[in-house]
N, C-alpha and C positions, 0 to 999 in steps of 0.2 A: 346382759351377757348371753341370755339364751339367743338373740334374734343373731349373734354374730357365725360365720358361716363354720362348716366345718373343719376348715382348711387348717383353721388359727390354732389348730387345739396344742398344736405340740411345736408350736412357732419358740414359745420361751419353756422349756424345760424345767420339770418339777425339780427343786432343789432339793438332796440329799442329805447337807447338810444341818445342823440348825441355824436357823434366821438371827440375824444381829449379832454376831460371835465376832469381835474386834480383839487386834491384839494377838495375845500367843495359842488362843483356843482357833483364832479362825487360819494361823498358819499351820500348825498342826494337823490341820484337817488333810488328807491325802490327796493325791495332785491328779488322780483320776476322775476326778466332778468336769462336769462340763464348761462352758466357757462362759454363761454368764453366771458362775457359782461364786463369784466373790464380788460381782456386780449391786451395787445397790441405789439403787434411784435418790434415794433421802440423802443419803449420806457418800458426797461421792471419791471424798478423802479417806475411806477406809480402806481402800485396795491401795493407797500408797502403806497407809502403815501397816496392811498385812504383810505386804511386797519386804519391809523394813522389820518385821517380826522374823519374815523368812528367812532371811539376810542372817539375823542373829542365830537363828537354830543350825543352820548350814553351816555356821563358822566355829558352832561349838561342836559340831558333829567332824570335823576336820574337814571338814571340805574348802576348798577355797571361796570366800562369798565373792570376788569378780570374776569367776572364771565364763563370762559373758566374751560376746565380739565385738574391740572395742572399735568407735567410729575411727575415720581417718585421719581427724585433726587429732587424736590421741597421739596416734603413733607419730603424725608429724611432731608435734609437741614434743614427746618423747624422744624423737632421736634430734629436734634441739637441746634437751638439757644435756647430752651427753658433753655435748662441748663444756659445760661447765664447772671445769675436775676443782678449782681452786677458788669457789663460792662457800663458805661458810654457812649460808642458811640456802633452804631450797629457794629459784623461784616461784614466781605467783603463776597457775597456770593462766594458759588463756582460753578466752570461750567462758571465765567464770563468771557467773552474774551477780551485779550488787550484792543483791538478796541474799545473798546464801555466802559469804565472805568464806578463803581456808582461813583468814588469822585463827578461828575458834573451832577445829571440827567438832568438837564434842559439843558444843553447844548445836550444830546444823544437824547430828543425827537425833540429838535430846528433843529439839523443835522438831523432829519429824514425828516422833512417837518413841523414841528407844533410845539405847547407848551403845555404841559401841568400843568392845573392848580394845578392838584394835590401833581406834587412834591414840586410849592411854598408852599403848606400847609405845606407839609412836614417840609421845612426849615423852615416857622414859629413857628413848634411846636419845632424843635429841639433849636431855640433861646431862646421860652418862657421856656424848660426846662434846659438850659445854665442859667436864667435868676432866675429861680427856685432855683439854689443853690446860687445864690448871697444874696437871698431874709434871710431877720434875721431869725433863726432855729425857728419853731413853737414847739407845742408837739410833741410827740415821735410817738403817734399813730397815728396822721392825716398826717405827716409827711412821715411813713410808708406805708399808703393810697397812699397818690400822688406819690407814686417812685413807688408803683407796677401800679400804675394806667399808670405812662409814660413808665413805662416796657412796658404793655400792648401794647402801644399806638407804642412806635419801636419797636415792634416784627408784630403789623401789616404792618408798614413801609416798614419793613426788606418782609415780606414776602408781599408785594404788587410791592416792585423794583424787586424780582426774578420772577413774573410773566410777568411784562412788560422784563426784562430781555428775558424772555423763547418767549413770542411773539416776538418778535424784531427779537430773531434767526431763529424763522419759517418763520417768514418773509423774513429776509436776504435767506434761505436755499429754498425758493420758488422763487424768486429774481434769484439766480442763475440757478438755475433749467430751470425755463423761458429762462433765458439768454444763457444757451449752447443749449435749443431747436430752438430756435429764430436760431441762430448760426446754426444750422446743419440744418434748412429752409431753409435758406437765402443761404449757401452754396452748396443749388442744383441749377442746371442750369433751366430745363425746369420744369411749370407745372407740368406734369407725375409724375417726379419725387419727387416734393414735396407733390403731393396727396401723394404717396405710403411713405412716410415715417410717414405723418399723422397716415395711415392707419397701417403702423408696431406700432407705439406706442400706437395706438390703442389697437391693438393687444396685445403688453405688457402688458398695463393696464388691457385688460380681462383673459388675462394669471397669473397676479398679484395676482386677485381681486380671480380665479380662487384657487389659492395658499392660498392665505390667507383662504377660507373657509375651503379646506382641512384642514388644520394646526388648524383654528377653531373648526372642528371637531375631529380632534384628540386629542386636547386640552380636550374636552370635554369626551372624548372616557378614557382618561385618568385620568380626575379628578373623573369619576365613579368608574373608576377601581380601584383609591387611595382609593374611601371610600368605597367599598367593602371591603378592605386590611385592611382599619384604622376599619371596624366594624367587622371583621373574628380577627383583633389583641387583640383588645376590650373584643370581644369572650375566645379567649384564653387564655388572662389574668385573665379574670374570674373563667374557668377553671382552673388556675393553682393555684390561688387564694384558690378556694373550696380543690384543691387536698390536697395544704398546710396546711388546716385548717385541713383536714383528717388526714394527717399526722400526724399531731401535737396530734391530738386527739387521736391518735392510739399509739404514742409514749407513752402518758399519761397513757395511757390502761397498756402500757405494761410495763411501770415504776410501776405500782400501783400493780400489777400483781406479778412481778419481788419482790418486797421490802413482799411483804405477802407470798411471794413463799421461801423468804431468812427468813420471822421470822417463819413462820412454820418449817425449818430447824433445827433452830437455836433451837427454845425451843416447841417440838412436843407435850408436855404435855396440854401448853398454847392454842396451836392449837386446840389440838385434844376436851380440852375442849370445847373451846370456839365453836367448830362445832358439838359437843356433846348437849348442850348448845341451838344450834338452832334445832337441832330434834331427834328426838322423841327417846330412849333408842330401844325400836323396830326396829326402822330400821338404826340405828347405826350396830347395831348387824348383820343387813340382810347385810348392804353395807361392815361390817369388813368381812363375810364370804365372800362374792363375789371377795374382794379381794386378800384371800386367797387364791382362788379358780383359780383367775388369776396367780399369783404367781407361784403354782404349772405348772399351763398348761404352762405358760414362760419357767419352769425349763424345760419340759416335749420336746418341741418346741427346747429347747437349745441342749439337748440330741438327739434329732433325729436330728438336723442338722449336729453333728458331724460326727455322722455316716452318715450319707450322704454325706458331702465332704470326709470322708475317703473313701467311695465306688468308690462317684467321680475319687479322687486321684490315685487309684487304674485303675481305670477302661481306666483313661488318660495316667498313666504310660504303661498298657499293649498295649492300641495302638500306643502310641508311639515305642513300642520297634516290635509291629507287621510290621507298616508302616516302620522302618526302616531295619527290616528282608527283607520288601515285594522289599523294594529298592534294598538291597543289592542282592538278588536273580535275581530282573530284567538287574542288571549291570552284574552280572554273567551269567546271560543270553544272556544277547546282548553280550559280551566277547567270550562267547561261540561259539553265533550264528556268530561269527565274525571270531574264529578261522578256526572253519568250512567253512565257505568262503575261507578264505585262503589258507587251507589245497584243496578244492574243485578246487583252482584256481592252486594252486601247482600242482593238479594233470593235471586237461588240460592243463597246459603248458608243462609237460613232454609226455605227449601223442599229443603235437602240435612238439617237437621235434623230436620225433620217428616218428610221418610224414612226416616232413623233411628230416629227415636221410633218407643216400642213400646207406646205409649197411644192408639194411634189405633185407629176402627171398623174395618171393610174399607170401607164407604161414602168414609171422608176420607180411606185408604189409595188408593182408586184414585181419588180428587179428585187426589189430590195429586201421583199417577202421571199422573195425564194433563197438568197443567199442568208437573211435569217435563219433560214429553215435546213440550210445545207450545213450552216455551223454548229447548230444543234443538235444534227442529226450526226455530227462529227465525233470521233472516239474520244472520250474523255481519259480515257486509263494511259494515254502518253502525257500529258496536263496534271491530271491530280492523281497524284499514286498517296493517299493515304494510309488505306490497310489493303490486306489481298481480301477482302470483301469491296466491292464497287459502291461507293458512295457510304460507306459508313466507317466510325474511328471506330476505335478499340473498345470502346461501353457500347458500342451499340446506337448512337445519335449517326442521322439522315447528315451528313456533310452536305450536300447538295439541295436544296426542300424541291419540294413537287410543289410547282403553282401552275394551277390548268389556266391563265392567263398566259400569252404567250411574251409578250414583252418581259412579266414574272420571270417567266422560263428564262430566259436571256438575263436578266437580272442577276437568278441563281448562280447561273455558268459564269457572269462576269465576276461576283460572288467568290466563289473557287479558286478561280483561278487567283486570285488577290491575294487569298488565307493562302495557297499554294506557295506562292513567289514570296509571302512576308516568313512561310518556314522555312523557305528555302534560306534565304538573307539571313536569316538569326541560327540556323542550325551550328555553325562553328562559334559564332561569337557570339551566343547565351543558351542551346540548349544543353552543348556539352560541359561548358564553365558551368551550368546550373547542377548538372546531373554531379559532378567532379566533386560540388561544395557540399550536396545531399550525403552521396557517400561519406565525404570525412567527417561530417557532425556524425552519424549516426552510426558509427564506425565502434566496434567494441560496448553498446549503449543498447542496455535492456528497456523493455518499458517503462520499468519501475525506473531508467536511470533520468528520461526524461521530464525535464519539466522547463517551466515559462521563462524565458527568456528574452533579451531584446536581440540575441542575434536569431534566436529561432522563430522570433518574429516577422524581420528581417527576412529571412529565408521562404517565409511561408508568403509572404505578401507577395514573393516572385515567383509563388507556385510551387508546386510539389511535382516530382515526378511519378511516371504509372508507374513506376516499381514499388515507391514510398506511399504514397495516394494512400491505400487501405489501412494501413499501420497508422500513419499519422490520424487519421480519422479513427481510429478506434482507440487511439489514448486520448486526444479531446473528448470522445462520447465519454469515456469510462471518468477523464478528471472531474467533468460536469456531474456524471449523477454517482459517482463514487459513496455517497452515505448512501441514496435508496438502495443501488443494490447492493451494500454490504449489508444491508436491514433485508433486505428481502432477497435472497437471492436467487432463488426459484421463482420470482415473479412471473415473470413472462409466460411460464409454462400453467401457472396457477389460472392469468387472465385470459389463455388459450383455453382451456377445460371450461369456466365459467361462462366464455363466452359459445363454447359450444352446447351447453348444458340450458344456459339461459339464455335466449338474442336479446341482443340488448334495443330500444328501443330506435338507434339510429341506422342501424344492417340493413335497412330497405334503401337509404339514401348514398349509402356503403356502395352495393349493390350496381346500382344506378352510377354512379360516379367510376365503379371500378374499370369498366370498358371504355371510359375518356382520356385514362393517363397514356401517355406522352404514346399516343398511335403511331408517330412517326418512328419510335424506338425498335428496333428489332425483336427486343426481349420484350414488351408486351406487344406488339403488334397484334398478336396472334390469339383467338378467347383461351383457345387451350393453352396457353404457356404455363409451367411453373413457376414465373414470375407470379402475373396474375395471382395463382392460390398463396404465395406465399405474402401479397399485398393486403391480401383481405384478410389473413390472420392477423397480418400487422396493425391497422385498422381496427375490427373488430376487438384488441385486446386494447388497443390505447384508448378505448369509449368506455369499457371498465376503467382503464389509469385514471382516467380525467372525467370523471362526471359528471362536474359541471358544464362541460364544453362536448362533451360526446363525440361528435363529428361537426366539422367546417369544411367547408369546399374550400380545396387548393392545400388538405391534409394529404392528400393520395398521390400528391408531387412531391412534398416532401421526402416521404416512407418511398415513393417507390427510387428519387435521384440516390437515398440511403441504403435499398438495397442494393443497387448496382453497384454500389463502391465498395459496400464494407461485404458481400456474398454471406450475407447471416442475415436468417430473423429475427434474431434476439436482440442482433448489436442494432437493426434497422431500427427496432423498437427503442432501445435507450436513444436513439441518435435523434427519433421524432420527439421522445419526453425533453430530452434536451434542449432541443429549438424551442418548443412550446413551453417548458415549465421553468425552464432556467436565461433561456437566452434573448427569447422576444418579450418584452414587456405582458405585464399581468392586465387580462382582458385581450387579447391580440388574437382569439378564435374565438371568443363566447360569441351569443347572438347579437347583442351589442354590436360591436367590433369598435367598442369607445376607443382601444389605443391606437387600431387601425386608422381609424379619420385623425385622432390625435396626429401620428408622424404625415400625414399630407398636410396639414398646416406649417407644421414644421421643417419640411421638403419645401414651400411653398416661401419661406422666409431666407432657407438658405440659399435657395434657386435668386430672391431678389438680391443678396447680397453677394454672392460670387458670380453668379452672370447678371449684372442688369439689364446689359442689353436685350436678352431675349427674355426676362423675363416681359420688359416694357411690350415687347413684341406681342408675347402671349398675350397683355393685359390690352392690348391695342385690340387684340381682332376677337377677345371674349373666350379664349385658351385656356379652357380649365383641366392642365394635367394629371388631377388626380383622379378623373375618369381611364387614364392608361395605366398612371404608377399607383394605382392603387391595387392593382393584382402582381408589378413586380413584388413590394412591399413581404405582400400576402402567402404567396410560394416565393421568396428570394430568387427571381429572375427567372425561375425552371418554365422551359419552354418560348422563353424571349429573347434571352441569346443564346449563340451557338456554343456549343460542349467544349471549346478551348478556351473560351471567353468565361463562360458558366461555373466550371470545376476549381480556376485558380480562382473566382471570387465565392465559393464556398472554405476551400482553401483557409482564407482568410478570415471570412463569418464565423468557423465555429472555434475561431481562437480571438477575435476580439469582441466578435456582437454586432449589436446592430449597429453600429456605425459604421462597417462597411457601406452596408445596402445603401445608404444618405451616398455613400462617397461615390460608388461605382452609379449611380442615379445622376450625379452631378456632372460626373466624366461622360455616362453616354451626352447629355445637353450640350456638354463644350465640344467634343468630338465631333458633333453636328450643327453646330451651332452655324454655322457662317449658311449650312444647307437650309436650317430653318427662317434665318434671315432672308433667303429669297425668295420665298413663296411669303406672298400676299391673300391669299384667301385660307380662309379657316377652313372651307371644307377641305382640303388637300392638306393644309397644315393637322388638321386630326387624321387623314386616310396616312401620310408619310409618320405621325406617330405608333400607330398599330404593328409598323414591321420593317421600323428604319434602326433597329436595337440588333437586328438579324442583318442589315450591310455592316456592320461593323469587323472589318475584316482583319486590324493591326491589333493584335491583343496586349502586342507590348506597350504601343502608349496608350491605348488605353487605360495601363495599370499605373502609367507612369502619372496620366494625368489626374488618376483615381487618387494615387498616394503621396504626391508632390505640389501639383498644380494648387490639390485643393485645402494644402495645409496655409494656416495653421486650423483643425479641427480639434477642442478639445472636448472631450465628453461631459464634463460638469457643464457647459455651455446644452450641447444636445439634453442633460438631463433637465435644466433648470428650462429650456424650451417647452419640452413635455409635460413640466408644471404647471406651466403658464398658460397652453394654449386647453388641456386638460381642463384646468380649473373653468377658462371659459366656455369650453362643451359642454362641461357637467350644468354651466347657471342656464345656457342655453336649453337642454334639453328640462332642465326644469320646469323653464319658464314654458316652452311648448306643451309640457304635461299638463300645468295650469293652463294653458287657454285651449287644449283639447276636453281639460273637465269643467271648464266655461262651456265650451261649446256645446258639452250631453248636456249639462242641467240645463241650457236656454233652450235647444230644443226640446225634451223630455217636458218642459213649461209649455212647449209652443204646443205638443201636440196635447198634453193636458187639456189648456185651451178649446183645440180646435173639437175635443170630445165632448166638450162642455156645452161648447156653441151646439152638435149635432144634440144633442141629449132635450135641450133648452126647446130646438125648433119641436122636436117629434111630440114634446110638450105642449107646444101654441097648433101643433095640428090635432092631438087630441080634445 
């Protein structure tokens, strides 16, 4: 005990009284001792029969022994017996247990340690009222007296056993209590450890005591807020009270109103007397002109309004039939403006022929060079009116390309003018029915409201418009990686800091690459653009995202066709994770590129199955297309075709996958197909592959033959292809591993050998 600190000394407090005093010595003891003074670890049924010692000095000293507070089932209990006026014996309370039965109370406070006198009384009243009804019947009313008077007298009974009852249990439920603490004391080995469990229950109890005031307070915090509620309802009802009584009174107004408004109808003579009646013949007279007067100006009022809606009418019919002239004239217009195109297109290409021709003089060779050269040098801005920027849309793509070839050149222009005359043609009959169907889907429809659908699918495969474009594309980016960034959501900004703090090991190939994206674009054309810097952030952070694949060429097409559309960083960045970790197959940018060669087998299969003819064609002159489409694949067409053609087949990509890219690959080969059938030599058959995806000037059938021509496409087919041709890459590249590690060991042998041989000779010359 010496080693124990000094904290403990006055933890349990010296008792006062003397030790082991049971019974009527240890009640007697005065109630100023402290609180563990009747406490005893040995014995811990002695603070009930103190408690039960108490009881009897209290009650012989007059005091009341329950004058305690009793719990709540007491009083409910209690105000059920009352109902019982014409029960002979009391009932049994409830809440009482086995153990402790009322049939015997003297035997349950004798079992406690003592007796009480009180329940003898008890039994004598209940004799002398057993004794009561044997007694001869007196009168009716004194009679009636003593039977409520003994009611009385057991309903105090009854409710005097439920409080010794309710003690008895506190007692027994302190008893225990004591008794498993006693127990978890006694069941420490050393000291130490018994201080410190003192001290945890300690602890409890101010943790308790702790809880309980909260819970007091909030008690409290709550019964304020009730009677605020109960006097704001109070409130209300008053209110609603008064509104009714208005009502009602308004109703009356208006019945009374109503019933004098129907007998003036009824008999106007009556009326008119009886209002004749209250004033004066004078001004009866003034108020029947006045209403005369009104009368007329109502009729007067009714007449010009007619003529007014007839002018109305008039005036609505003539715009109506002006606006539908002004229509019909601008379709006639654009028809026109369209022929003319074609007509203009017809003629460079006949003057593109007659350049080729090899039957001309030099006199109608430089004829025909110079009227080349006149048509080129002609105004384009009456022909192609795209944007008020010359020669670029609305993102910023070259409508026109520069080819310093001059036939090229002609090319372009014949180019233009095609994509010109096919928007002119589809303007009324699918860009506005397209724009018309956008608005009403997305009409009243948050982002949160959209999701997958087969008509939004529908919709998206015929394109999106520039108004919609960014929106749609940033709920596809967000539904794809929706877990990362709700896991991380500050990412982007984290692998920005990282990657400026640390360069990651692929920023020199970054670097290099970042002055190649799409040069022909506006927005990078230029080193110093904000494009540029906001490309190479993009980059630079998705080589931390993915590190196993760092950087791949044909990533910086990606990230930059994603910042033009969606005008964010951050969103570019999810829309690149998305392509790469969710949408193109797993391995489709590592160093490998296994799933890259994977889908040109598989392009390769469905090429023989839906066009045979050109595939045979290909396989005739030794056409191997996956030297072209394996960079559409790679970037998804960016920079192969033109920005009308390009943006509805992402459109499409980042809401179904790659099974676009297969479709729109199939449609450019049928689209040209009858073209590629007529060249017979493979070098022009590969020179017309490099930039015959850029003549493509009708975007609608294009789409049409992309998503009609080449169904049925089902994707468990494309997957189960990927398996197949997969599995035989992977035995292939095995097998090459083995006979490239054939190949070291035979020579690593060979030159073993040949060291052997030199070593041998320099031996036979020493």
């Amino acid at each position: 005990m010496t080693n124990l600190p000094q904290t403990t000394d006055n933890f349990l407090p010296v008792l006062k009284s003397p030790l082991g005093l049971v019974g009527e010595g240890a009640a007697t003891v005065p109630s100023t001792q402290m609180l563990f003074a009747n406490m005893s670890l040995k014995h811990p049924l002695i603070e009930l029969q103190n408690s039960l010692h108490s009881l009897r000095r209290f009650s012989q000293e007059g005091q009341s022994v329950f004058h305690v507070d009793a719990p709540t089932w007491i009083s409910l209990n209690s105000g059920n017996a009352n109902n019982m006026a014409a029960s002979s014996t009391p009932p049994e309370p409830l809440g009482t247990p086995t153990s402790l039965p009322l049939a015997d109370p003297a035997a349950q406070v004798s079992a406690a340690g003592g007796e009480s006198p009180l329940l003898f009384d008890n039994q004598s009243r209940k004799s002398k009222l057993r004794s009561s009804f044997t007694m001869p019947t007196l009168r009716e009313d004194s009679q009636s007296s003593r039977l409520q008077q003994e009611k009385r007298m057991l309903m105090e009974d009854v409710k005097a056993q439920k409080k010794l009852v309710w003690i008895l249990h506190k007692a027994l439920e302190a008893a225990q209590l004591e008794k498993r603490t006693c127990a978890e004391f006694l069941a420490e080995k050393g000291e130490q450890e018994r201080l410190e469990l003192l001290r945890h229950r300690e602890r409890q109890v101010a943790n308790l005591q702790g809880q309980l005031e909260e819970s007091r307070m909030e008690t409290e915090t709550l019964r304020s807020s009730l009677t605020q509620r109960d006097g704001h309802i109070v409130e209300l009802q008053e209110n609603i009270q008064l509104l009714m009584e208005k009502n009602k009174a308004k109703r009356e107004v208006i019945i009374k109103l109503s019933d004098q408004l129907s007998a003036c109808l009824s008999d106007p003579q009556r009326c008119g007397s009886s209002s004749s009646r209250a004033l004066d013949p004078q001004t009866f007279r003034q108020l029947q002109r006045e209403a005369e007067n009104l009368k007329d100006d109502i009729e007067a009022y009714k007449t010009q309004n007619k003529f007014l809606n007839s002018e109305i009418h008039q005036l609505t019919r003539l715009w109506r039939s002006s606006s539908e002239q002004e229509k019909s004239l601008m379709e006639k217009c654009a028809y026109l403006e369209a022929a003319n195109c074609q007509a203009e297109s017809r003629y460079l290409s006949i003057l593109r022929k007659l350049q080729e021709a090899k039957t001309l003089d030099p006199v109608q060779q430089l004829t025909v060079q110079k009227i080349i050269k006149d048509a080129l040098k002609g105004e384009l801005k009456s022909a192609v009116k795209f944007s008020p920027s010359s020669g670029h849309d609305e993102y910023g793509f070259k409508i026109i390309p520069d080819y310093e070839v001059e036939d090229m050149k002609l090319l372009a222009k014949i180019q233009a003018l095609e994509i010109r005359s096919h928007n002119l043609l589809h303007q009324d009959g699918v860009e506005r029915p397209l724009l018309s169907r956008w608005a009403q889907y997305l009409a009243g429809r948050s982002d949160d409201d959209l999701c997958a659908s087969p008509e939004l699918k529908a919709l998206l495969r015929g394109g999106v418009p520039q108004e919609y474009r960014q929106r749609l594309w940033r709920w596809m980016v967000r539904a794809r990686t929706r877990t990362s960034r709700e896991r991380h959501p500050l990412r982007y900004q984290q692998l920005c800091d990282k990657s400026h703090t640390s360069p990651h090991s692929a920023s020199r190939q970054i670097e290099l690459d970042l002055h190649r994206t799409l040069t022909t674009n506006q927005h990078f054309s230029s080193p110093s653009s904000p494009a540029l810097q906001q490309l190479r952030r993009v980059l630079l952070a998705f080589s931390w995202q993915s590190p196993a694949i760092g950087y791949c060429q044909g990533l910086n097409r990606l990230a930059a066709i994603a910042l033009l559309i969606l005008q964010s960083e951050e969103d570019a960045f999810w829309c690149l994770v998305a392509v790469v970790e969710t949408i193109m197959p797993q391995d489709y940018y590592t160093k490998s590129l296994v799933a890259s060669q994977v889908d040109q087998q598989v392009l390769k299969d469905f090429l023989t199955e839906k066009l045979p003819r050109l595939a045979a064609h290909f396989e005739d002159h030794n056409i191997d297309v996956s030297l072209i489409t394996f960079n559409w694949f790679l970037v998804v067409f960016v920079e192969s075709l033109p920005s009308d053609i390009l943006l509805p087949l992402w459109d499409a990509f980042l809401y179904e996958g790659t099974k676009v890219i297969f479709r729109y690959a199939l449609a450019l080969f049928k689209y040209k197909e009858d073209d590629f059938l007529k060249i017979h030599d493979s070098v022009e058959i590969y020179h017309y592959l490099r930039f015959f995806t850029k003549t493509v000037s009708d975007s609608r059938k294009l789409t049409n033959i992309a998503f009609y021509d080449m169904n049925p496409f089902p994707g468990r087919l494309l997957k189960n292809r990927r398996a197949l041709h997969l599995e035989r890459l992977q035995r292939d590249l095995r097998e090459l591993e083995e006979q490239q590690k054939e190949f070291m060991t035979e020579s690593s042998q060979r030159k073993d050998k040949e060291l052997d041989g030199l070593v041998s000779e320099d031996d036979d010359e020493i």
